[in-house]
N, C-alpha and C positions, 0 to 999 in steps of 0.2 A: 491421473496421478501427476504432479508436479515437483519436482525434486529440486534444489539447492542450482547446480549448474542452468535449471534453466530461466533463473531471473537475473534478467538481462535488461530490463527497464530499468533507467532513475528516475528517483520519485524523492519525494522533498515530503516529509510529515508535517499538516499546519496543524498544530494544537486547535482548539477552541481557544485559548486564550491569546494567540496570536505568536506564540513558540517555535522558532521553525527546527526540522530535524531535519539536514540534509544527507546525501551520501548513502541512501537507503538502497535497494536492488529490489525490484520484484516481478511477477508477472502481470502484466493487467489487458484485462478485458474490460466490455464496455459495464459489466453486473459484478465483475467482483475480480478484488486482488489480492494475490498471493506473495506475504513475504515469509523469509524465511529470520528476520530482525523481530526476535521475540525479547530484544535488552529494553525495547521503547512498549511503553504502555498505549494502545491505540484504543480509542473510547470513542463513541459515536459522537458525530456532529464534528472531529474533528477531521483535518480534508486531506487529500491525496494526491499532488501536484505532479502530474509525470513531463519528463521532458524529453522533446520527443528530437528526432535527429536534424529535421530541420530548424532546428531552433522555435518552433511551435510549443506549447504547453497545453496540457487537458487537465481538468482538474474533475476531480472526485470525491462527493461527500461521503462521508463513515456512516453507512447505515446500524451494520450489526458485525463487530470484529470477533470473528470465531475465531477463539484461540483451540489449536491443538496441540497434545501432549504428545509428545516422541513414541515411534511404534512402527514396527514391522520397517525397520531401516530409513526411516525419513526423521528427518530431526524436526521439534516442533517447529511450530511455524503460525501464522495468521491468517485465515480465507476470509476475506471483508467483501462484504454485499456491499456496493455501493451505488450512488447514481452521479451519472453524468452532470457536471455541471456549468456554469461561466466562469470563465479564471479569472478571480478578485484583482482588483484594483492594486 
């Protein structure tokens, strides 16, 4: 179970249409990330740019963004399947 206090990653939303949403918080792993920013619509193919503390960047495409509905004390949130990708140009 992943809760609100523990996303601690920046992560920047790329649209598919080239949109950026920056400012985001979440947890990520190398298969899938967890936000707890259910104001932004996350739809697949769009990507997941985290920034990492060395000033490196991993990006992430949207496979499948599972939204859930608030329940048993966790406000909704996002768990997105993703894969590992090259960070665009």
């Amino acid at each position: 179970m992943i809760l609100p206090g523990m996303a601690k990653d920046d992560v920047v939303l790329v649209k598919a249409d080239g949109k950026r949403i920056e400012g985001l918080k979440a947890v990520v792993s190398m298969r899938r990330i967890v936000t707890f920013h259910t104001e932004v619509e996350i739809e697949p193919k769009d990507m997941m740019i985290k920034q990492c503390a060395d000033g490196e960047q991993e990006a992430y495409l949207v496979l499948d963004p599972m939204f859930n509905h608030a329940g048993d004390g966790i406000p909704e949130n996002y768990q997105i399947t993703v894969r590992k990708v090259a960070v665009p140009e």
